[in-house]
C-alpha positions as a Markdown table, in Angstrom:
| # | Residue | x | y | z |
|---|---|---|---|---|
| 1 | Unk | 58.7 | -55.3 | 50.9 |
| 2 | Unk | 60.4 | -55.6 | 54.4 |
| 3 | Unk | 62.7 | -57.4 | 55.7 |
| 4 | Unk | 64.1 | -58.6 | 59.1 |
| 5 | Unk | 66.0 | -61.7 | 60.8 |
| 6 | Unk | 65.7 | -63.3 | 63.7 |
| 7 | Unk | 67.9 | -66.1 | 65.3 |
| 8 | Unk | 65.7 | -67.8 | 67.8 |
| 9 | Unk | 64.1 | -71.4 | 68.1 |
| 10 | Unk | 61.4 | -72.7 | 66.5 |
| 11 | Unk | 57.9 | -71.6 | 67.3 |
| 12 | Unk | 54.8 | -73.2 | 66.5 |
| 13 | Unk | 52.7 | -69.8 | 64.5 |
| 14 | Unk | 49.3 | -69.1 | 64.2 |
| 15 | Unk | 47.0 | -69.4 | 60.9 |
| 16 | Unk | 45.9 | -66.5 | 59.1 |
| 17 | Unk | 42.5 | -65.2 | 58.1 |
| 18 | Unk | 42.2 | -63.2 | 55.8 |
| 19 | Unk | 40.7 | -59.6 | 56.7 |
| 20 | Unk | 37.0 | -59.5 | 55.4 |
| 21 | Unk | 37.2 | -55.7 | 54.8 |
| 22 | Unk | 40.1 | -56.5 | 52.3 |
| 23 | Unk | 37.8 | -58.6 | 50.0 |
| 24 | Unk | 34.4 | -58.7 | 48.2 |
| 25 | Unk | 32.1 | -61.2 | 50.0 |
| 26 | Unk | 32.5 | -64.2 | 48.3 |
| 27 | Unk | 29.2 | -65.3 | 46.1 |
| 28 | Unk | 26.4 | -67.5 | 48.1 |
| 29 | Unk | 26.1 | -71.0 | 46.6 |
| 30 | Unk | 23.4 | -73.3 | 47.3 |
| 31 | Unk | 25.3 | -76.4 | 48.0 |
| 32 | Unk | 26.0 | -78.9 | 51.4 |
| 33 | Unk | 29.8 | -77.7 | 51.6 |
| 34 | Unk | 32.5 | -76.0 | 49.4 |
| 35 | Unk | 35.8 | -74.9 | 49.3 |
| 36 | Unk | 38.1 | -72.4 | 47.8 |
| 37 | Unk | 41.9 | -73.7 | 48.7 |
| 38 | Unk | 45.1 | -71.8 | 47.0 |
| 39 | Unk | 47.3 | -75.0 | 45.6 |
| 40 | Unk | 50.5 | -73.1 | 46.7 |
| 41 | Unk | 49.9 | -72.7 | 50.4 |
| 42 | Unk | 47.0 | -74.9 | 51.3 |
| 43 | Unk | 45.0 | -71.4 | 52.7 |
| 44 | Unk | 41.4 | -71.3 | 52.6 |
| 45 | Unk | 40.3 | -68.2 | 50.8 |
| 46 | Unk | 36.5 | -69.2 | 51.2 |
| 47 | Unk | 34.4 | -72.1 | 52.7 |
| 48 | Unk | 31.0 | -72.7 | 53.5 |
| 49 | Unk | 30.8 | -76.4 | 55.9 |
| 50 | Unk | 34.5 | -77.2 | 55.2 |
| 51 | Unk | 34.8 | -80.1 | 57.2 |
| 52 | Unk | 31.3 | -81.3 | 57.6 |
| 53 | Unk | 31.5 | -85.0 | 56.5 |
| 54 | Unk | 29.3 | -86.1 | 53.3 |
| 55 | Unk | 29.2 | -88.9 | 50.8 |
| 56 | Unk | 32.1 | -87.9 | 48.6 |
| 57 | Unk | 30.3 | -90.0 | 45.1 |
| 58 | Unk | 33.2 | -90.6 | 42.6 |
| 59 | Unk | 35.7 | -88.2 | 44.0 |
| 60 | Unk | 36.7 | -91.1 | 46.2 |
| 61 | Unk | 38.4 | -92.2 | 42.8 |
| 62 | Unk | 41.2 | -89.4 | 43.4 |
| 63 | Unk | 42.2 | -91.5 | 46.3 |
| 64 | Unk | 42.1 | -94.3 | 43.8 |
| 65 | Unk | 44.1 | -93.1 | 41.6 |
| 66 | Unk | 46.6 | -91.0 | 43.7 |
| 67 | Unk | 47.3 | -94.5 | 45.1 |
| 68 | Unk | 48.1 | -95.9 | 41.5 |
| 69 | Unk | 50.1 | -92.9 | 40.7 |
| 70 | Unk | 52.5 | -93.3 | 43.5 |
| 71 | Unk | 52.9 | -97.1 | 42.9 |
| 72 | Unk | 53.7 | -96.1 | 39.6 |
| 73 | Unk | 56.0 | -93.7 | 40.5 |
| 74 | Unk | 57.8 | -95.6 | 42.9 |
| 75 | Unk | 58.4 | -99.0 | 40.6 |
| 76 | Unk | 55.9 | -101.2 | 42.4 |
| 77 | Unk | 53.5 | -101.0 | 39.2 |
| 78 | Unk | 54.7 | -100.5 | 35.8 |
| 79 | Unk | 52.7 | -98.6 | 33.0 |
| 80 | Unk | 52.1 | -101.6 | 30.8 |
| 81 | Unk | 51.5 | -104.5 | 33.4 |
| 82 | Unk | 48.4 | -106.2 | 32.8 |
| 83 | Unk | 45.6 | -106.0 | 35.1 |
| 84 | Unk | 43.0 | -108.8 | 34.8 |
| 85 | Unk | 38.8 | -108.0 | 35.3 |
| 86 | Unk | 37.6 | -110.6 | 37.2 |
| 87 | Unk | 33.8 | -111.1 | 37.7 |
| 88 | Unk | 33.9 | -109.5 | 40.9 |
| 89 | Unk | 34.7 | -106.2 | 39.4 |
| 90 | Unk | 33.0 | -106.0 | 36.3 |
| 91 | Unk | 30.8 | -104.0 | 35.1 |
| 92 | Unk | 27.9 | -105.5 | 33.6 |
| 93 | Unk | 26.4 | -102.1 | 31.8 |
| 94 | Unk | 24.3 | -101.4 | 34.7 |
| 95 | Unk | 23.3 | -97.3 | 33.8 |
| 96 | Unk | 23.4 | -96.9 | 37.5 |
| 97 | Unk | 27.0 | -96.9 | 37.6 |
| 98 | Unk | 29.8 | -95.6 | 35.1 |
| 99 | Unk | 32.0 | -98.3 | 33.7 |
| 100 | Unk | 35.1 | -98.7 | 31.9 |
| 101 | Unk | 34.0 | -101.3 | 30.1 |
| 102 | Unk | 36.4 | -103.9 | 30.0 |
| 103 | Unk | 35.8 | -107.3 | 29.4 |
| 104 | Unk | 35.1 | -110.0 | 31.4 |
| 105 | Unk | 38.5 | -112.2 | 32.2 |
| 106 | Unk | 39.8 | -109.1 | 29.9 |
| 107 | Unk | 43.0 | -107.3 | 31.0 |
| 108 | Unk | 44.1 | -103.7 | 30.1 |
| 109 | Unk | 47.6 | -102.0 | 31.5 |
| 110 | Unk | 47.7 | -100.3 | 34.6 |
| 111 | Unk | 48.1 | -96.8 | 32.3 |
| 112 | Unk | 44.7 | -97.8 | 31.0 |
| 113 | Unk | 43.2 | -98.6 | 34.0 |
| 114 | Unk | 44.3 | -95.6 | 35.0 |
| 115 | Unk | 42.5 | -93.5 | 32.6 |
| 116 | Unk | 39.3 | -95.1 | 33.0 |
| 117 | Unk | 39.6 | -94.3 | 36.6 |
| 118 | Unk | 40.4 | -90.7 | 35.9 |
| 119 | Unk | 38.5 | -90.0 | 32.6 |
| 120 | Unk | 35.9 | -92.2 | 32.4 |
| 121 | Unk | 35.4 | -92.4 | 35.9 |
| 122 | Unk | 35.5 | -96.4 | 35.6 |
| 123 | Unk | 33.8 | -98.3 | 38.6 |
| 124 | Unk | 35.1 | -101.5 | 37.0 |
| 125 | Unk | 38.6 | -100.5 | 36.5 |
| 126 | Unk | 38.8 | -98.6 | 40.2 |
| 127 | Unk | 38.1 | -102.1 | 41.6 |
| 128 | Unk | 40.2 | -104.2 | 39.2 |
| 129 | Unk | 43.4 | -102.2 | 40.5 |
| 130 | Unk | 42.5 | -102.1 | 44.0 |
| 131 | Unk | 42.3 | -106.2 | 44.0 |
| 132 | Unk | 45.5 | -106.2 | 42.1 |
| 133 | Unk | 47.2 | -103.7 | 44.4 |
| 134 | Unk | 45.6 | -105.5 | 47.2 |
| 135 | Unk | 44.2 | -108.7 | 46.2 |
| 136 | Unk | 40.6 | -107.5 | 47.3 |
| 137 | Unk | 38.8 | -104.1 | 47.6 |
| 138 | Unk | 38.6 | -104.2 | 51.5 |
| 139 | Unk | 41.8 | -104.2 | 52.0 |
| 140 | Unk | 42.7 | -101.3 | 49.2 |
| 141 | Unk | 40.5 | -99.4 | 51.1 |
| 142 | Unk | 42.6 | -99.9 | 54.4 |
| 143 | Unk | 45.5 | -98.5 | 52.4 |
| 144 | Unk | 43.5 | -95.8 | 51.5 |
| 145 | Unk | 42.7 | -94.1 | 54.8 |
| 146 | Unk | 45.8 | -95.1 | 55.8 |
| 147 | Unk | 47.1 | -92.7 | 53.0 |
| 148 | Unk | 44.6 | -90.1 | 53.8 |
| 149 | Unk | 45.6 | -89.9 | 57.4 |
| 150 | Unk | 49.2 | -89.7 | 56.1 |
| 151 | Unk | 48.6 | -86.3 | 54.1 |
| 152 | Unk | 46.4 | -85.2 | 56.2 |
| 153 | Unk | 43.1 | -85.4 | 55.5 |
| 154 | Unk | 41.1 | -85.6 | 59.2 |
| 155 | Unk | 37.7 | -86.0 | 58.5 |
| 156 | Unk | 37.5 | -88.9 | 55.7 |
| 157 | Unk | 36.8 | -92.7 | 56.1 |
| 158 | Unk | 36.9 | -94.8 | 52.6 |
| 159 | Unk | 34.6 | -98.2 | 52.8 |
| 160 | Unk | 35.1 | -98.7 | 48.9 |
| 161 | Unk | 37.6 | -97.8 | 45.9 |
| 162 | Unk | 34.3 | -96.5 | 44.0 |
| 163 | Unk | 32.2 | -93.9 | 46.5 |
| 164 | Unk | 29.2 | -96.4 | 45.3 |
| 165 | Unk | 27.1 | -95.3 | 48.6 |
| 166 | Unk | 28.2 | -97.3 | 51.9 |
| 167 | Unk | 27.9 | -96.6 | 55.5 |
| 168 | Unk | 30.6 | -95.2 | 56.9 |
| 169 | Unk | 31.8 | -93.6 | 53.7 |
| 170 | Unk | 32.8 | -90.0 | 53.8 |
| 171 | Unk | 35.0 | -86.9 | 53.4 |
| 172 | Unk | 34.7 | -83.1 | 53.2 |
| 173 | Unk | 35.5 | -80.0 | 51.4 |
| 174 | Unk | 38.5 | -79.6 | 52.5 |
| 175 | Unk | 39.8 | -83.1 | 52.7 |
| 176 | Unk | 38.7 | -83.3 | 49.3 |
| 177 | Unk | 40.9 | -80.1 | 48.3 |
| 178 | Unk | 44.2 | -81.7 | 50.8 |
| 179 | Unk | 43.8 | -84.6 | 48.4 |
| 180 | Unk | 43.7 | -82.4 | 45.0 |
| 181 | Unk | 46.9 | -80.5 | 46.4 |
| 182 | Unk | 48.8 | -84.1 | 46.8 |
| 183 | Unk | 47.5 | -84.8 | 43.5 |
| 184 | Unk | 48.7 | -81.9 | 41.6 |
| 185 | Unk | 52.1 | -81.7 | 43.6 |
| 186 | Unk | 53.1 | -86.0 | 43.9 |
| 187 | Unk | 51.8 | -86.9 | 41.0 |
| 188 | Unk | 52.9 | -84.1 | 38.8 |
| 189 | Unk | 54.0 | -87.1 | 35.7 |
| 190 | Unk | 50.6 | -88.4 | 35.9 |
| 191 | Unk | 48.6 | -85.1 | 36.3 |
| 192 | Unk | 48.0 | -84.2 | 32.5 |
| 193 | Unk | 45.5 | -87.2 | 32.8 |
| 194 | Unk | 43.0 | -85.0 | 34.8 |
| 195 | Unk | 42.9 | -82.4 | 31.9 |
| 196 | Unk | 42.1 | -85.1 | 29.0 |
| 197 | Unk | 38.7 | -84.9 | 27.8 |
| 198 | Unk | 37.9 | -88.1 | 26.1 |
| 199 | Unk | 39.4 | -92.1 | 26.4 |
| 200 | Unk | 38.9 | -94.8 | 24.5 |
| 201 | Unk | 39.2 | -98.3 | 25.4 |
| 202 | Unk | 37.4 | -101.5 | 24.1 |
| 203 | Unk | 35.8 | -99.2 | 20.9 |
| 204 | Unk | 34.0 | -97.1 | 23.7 |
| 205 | Unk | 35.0 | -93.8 | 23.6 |
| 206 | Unk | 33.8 | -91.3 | 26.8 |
| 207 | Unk | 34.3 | -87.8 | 27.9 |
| 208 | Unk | 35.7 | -86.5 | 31.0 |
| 209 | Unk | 32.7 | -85.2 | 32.8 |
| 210 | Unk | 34.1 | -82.3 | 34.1 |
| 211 | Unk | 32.6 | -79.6 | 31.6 |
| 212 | Unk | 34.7 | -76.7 | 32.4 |
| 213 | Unk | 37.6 | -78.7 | 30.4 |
| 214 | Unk | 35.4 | -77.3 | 27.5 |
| 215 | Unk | 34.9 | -74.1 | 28.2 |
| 216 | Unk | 37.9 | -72.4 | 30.5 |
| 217 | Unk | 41.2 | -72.8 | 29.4 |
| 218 | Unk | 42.6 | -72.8 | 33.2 |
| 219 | Unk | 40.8 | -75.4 | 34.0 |
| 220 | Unk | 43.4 | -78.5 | 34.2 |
| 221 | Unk | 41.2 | -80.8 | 36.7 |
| 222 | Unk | 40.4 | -83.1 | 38.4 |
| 223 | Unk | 37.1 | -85.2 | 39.0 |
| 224 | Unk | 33.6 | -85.2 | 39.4 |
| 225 | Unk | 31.1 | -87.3 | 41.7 |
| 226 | Unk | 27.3 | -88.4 | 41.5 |
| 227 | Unk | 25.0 | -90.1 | 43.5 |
| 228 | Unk | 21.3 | -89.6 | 44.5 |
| 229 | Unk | 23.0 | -89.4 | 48.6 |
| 230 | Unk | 26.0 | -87.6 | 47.5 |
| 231 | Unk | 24.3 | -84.8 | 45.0 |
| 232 | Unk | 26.7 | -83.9 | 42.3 |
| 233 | Unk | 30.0 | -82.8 | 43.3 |
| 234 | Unk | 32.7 | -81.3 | 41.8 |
| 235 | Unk | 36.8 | -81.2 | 42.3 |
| 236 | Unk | 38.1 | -78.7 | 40.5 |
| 237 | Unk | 41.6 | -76.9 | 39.9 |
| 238 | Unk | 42.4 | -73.8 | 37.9 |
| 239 | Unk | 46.3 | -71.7 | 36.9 |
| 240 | Unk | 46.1 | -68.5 | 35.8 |
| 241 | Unk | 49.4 | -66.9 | 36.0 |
| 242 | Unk | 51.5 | -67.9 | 39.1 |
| 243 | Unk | 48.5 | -68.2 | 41.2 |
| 244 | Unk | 46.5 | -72.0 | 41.3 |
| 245 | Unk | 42.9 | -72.3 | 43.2 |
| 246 | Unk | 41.6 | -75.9 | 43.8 |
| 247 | Unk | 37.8 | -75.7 | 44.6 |
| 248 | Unk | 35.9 | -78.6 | 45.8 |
| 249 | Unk | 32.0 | -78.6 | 46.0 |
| 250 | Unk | 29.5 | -81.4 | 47.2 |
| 251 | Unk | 25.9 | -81.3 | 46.7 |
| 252 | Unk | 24.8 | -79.3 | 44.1 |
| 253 | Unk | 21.1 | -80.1 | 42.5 |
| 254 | Unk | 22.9 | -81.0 | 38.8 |
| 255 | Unk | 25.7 | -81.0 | 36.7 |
| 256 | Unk | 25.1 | -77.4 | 35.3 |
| 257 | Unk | 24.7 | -76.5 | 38.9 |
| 258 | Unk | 28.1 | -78.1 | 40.1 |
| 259 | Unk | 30.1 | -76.1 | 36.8 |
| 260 | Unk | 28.6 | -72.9 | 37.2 |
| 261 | Unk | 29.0 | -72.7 | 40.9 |
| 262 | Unk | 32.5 | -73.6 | 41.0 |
| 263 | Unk | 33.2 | -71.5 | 37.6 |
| 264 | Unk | 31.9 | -68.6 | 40.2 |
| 265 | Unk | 33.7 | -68.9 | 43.1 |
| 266 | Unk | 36.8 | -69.5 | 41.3 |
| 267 | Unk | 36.1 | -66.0 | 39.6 |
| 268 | Unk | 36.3 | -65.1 | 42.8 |
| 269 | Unk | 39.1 | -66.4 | 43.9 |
| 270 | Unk | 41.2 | -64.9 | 40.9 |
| 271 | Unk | 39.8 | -61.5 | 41.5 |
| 272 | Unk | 40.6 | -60.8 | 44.4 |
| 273 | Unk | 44.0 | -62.7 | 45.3 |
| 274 | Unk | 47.1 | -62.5 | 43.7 |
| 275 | Unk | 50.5 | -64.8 | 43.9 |
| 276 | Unk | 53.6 | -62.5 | 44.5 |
| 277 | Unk | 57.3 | -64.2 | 44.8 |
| 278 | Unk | 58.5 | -63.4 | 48.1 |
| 279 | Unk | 62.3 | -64.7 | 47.9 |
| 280 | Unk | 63.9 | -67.3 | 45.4 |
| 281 | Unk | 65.5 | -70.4 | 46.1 |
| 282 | Unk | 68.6 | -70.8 | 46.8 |
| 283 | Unk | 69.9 | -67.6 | 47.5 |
| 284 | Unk | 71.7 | -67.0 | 51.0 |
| 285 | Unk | 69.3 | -65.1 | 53.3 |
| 286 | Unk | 71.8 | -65.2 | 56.4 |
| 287 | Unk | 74.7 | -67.0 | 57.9 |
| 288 | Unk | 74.6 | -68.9 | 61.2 |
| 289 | Unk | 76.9 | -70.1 | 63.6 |
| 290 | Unk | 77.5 | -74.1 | 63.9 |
| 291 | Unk | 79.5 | -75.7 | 66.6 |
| 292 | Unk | 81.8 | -79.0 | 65.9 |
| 293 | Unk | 82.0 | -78.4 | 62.3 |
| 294 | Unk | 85.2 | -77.9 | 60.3 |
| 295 | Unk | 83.0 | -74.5 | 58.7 |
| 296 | Unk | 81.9 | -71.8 | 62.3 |
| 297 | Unk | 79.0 | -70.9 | 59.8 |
| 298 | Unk | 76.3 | -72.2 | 57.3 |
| 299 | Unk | 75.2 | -70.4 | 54.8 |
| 300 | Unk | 71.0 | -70.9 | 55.1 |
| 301 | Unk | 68.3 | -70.0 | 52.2 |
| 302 | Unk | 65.2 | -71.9 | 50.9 |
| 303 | Unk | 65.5 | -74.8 | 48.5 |
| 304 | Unk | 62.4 | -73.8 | 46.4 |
| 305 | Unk | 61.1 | -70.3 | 45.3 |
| 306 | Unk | 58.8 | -68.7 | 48.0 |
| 307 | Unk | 55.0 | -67.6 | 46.3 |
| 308 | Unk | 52.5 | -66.3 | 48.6 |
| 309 | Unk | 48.4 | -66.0 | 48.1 |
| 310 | Unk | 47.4 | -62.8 | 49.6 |
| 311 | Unk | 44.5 | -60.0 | 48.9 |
| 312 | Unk | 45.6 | -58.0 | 45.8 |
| 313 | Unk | 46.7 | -55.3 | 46.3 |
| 314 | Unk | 49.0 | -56.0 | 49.7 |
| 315 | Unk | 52.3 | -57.0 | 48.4 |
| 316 | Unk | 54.2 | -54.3 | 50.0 |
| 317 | Unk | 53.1 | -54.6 | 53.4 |
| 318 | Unk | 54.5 | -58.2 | 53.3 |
| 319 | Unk | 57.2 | -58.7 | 56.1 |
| 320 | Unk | 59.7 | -61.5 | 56.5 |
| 321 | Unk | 61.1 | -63.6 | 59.2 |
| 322 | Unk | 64.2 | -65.6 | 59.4 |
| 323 | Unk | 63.3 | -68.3 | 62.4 |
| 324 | Unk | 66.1 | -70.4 | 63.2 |
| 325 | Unk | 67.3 | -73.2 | 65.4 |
| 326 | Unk | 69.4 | -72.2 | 68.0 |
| 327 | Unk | 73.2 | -73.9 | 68.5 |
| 328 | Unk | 73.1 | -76.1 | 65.2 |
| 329 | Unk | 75.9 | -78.5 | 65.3 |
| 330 | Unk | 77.3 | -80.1 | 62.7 |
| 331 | Unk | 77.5 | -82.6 | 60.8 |
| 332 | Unk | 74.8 | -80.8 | 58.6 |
| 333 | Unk | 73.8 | -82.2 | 55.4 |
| 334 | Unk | 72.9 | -79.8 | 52.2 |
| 335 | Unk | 69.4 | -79.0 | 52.1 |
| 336 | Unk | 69.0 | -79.9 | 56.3 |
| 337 | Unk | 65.9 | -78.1 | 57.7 |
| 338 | Unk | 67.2 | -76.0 | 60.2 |
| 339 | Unk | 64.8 | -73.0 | 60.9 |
| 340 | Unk | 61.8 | -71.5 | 58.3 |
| 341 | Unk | 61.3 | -68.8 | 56.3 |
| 342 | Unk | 57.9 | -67.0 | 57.8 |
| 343 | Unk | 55.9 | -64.4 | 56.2 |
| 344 | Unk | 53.2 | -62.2 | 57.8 |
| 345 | Unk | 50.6 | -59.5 | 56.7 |
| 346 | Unk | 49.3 | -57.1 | 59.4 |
| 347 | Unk | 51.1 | -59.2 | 62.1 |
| 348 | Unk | 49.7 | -62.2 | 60.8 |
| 349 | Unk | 51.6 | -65.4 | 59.4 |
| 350 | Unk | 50.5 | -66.2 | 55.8 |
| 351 | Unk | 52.8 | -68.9 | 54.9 |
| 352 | Unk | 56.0 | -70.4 | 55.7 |
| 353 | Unk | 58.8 | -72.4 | 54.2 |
| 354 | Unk | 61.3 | -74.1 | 55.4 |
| 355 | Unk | 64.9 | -72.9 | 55.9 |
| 356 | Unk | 67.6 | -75.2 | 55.0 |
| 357 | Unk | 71.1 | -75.3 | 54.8 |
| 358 | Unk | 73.0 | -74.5 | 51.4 |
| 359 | Unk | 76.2 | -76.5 | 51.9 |
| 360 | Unk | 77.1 | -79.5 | 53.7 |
| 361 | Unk | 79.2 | -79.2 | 57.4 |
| 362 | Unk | 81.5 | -81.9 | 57.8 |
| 363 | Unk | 82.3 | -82.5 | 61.4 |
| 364 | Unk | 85.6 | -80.9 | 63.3 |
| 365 | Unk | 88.5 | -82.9 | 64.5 |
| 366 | Unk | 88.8 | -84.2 | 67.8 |
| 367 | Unk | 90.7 | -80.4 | 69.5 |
| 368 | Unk | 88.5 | -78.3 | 67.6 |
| 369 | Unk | 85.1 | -80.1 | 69.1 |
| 370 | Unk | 86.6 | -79.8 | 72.5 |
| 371 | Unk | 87.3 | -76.0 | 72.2 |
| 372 | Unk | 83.7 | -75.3 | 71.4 |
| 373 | Unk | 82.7 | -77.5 | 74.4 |
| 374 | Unk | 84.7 | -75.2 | 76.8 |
| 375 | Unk | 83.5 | -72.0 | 74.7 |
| 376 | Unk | 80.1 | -73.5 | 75.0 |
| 377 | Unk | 79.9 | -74.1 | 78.4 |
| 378 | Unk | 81.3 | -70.8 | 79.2 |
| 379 | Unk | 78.7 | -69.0 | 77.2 |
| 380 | Unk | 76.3 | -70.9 | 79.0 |
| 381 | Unk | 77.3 | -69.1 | 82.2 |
| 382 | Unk | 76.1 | -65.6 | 81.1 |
């Protein structure tokens, strides 16, 4: 593996594709979209109508609960605060629908909630938090696209907290997979969930529907979807090794169809990428020169290890770039983004992180900052 550095600004790179003569074709699936995303980088490895917008079923629940998740995580929920079904989102035992199954004027904890939501795929329980986040289901699904736009997903519009068919209700492939990343990475305490197989609540006990839970052992998540509009759709993330694939299909003609295509092109995926380390955190790649600071350098590095996805095989021929901002000034705080760590593959970026400092730069006294003024502005001059 190579390595160079560079002190220069900040440059906006382009995407990579990954060379078709380095790969088998990837299979043909008879579906209305798909995805193959690796979790680590967010790279598309193989697509087929990425972002060609479709009835997402109950794979609008990942929104639904990635919501919960973060309320939970930040305090403004607790685990075992009680969340009341009222009429409006009950579920009466309708077979056209799955359900929860909590009573009528019945509460259950927001952990339980969440597990019907996740598990049992529980229209009843999706509703009953989003009118207790919310105080009605409209309005949860404001906060929903307004999360979706946050992380980026570009091509999704939630009507409902369900994906019960409504106009106006839709996402794609690879929203679908942006979410799954989020998921996996945000909600890391509350991810576990996605890989349970059964819940019981009320004396009901349900499986997950997901049935490669069952059957591959890398299989860790996260949802399924159904309608007669939607098809039957499939979210999906695998880890074998280092290297993590989320796959996301929609409209597959049954739930056989929806496992065994996505147990196919994650084979794929695993066969013919790999997840090499390029650099470890917190190691000093380079020094750089500050102005104003009690320190004339920062030591700069990466606050998390650096993986890359890539065609097996072409490890070696990975090449590194240091990309930093030019004339950094203190004060700089530890862990400051101040360049990023770039890495290319036939003069093509793959992935990036970001550069950050390693220690803090206090600011200089009053004589030291005007001597770097008059060195600055002389530099300046040539």
């Amino acid at each position: 593996m190579t390595h160079k550095s560079a002190f220069a600004a900040l440059l906006l790179l382009p995407s990579f594709t990954y060379a078709a003569t380095l790969l088998s074709a990837p299979p043909e699936l008879n579906n209305k979209s798909y995805v193959l995303m690796d979790y680590e980088t967010g790279q598309i490895l193989a697509s087929k109508n990425e972002n060609e917008k479709l009835a997402p079923a109950s794979m609008t629940k990942m929104m639904t609960s990635y919501l919960i998740e973060q309320k939970l995580l930040s305090g403004d929920l607790t685990e075992d605060e009680k969340v009341r079904m009222n009429e409006s989102a009950w579920c009466r035992g309708s077979s056209t629908e799955s359900c929860m199954y909590v009573p009528l004027n019945g509460t259950a904890t927001a952990l339980e909630m969440l597990r019907g939501i996740i598990i049992q795929s529980g229209n009843d329980a999706s509703k009953a938090m989003a009118e207790h986040i919310a105080g009605n289901e409209g309005t949860f699904a404001h906060m929903m696209n307004v999360e979706a736009k946050r992380i980026g997903m570009k091509n999704t519009n939630f009507i409902n907290s369900t994906g019960m068919p409504a106009e106006g209700h839709y996402s794609t492939a690879k929203d679908m997979a942006v979410l799954a990343q989020h998921i996996i990475h945000d909600s890391s305490k509350y991810y576990p969930i996605y890989s349970e197989k059964e819940f019981t609540f009320n004396g009901i006990k349900q499986g997950n529907r997901n049935a490669l839970l069952y059957t591959d052992p890398s299989v860790d998540g996260l949802k399924t979807g159904h309608t007669n509009e939607a098809g039957y759709c499939l979210t999906t993330s695998a880890k074998r090794g280092p290297m993590r694939l989320i796959s996301v299909i929609f409209g597959t003609n049954s739930m056989n169809d929806r496992a065994s295509q996505t147990r196919e092109i994650l084979a794929w995926g695993f066969s013919n990428f790999e997840t090499v380390k390029v650099q470890s955190a917190n190691q000093v790649l380079a020094k750089a020169k500050i102005w104003y600071g009690k320190d004339k350098e920062v030591q700069i590095g990466l606050a998390e290890n650096f993986n890359v996805t890539m065609p097996k095989g072409q490890a070696n021929a990975i090449k590194t770039q240091l990309v930093v901002q030019p004339k950094l000034t203190a004060p700089l705080k530890k862990g400051q983004v101040i360049g990023k760590y770039v890495a290319s593959l036939d003069g093509k970026v793959i992935s990036e992180k970001p550069l950050v400092a390693l220690q803090a730069v206090e600011e200089a006294g009053f004589f030291s900052k005007m001597l770097d003024h008059i060195k600055q502005f002389f530099s300046n001059l040539f």
